[in-house]
C-alpha positions as CSV (number, residue, x, y, z in Angstrom):
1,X,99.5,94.1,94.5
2,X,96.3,95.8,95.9
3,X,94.8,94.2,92.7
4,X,95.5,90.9,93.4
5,X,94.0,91.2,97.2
6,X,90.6,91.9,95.5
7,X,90.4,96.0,95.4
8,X,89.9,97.7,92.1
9,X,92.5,99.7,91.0
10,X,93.3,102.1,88.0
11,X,96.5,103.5,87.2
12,X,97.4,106.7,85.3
13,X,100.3,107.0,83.2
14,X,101.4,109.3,80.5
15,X,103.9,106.8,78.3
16,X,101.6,105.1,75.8
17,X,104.0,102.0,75.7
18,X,104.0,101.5,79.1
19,X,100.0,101.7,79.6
20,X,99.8,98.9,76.7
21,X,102.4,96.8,78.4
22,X,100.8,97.1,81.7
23,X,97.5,96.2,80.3
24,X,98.7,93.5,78.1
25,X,101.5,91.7,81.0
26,X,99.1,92.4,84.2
27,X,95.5,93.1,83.2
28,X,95.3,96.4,84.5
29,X,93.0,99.3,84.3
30,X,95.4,101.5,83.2
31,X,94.8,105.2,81.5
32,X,97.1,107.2,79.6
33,X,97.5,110.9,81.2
34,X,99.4,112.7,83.1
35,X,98.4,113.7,86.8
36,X,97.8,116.9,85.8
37,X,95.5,116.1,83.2
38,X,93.8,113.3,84.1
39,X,90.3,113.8,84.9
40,X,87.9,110.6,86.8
41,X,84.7,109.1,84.1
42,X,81.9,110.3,85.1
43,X,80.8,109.9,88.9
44,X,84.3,108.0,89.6
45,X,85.7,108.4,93.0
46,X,88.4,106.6,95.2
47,X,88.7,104.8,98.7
48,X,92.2,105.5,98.6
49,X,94.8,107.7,96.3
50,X,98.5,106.6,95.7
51,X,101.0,108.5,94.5
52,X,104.2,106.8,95.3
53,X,107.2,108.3,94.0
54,X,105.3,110.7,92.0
55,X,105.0,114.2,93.8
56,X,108.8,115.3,92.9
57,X,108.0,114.9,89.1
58,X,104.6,117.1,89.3
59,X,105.0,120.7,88.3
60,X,102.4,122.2,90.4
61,X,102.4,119.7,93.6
62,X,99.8,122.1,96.1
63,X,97.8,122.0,93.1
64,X,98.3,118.2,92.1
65,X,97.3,117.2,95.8
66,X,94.1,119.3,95.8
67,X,93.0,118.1,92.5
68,X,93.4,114.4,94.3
69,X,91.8,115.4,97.3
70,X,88.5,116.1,95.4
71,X,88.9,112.9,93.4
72,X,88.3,110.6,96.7
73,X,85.2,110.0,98.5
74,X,84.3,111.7,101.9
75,X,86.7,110.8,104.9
76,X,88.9,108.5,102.4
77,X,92.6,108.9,101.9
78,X,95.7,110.4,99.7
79,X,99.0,108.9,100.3
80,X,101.9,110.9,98.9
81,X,105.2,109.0,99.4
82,X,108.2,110.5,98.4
83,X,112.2,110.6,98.7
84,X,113.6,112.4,102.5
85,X,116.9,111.6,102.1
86,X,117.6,112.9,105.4
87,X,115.2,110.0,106.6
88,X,116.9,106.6,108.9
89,X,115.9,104.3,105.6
90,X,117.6,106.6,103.3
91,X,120.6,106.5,105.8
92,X,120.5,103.3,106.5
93,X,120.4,102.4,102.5
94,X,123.4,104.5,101.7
């Protein structure tokens, strides 16, 4: 985990349960909201963005990504992973 190597990490999440388990199991700095909702505290901003495995679930994903993009600081990062199952991995995986 990027945790573990020393960054500071947050996680959003909209499943209450799953927030409090991740909190209580791991320690985490996790928030309950949706992407779409979630808004930074005040004067937050990010290195880098994750969303792995998220994008296909988001309603509005154009709108999703530029949300993000203004959440990071200058010249930093989004990473948007995400399913091509045309891709050699997903071949190769069956």
């Amino acid at each position: 985990m990027l945790a573990g190597d020393g960054y500071r990490c947050i996680g959003i999440e909209p499943n209450e349960r799953m927030v409090a388990e991740g909190r209580r199991r791991f320690g985490l700095d996790l928030r309950v909201a949706s992407l779409e909702e979630f808004e930074p505290r005040a004067g937050e901003r990010f290195d880098c963005i994750l969303l792995l495995q998220v994008i296909a679930h988001v309603a509005a994903p154009a709108a999703a990504i530029a949300r993000l993009v203004r959440w990071r600081r200058p010249g930093r990062r989004v990473l948007v992973e995400t399913w091509d199952r045309r891709s050699w991995t997903a071949r190769l995986a069956g």
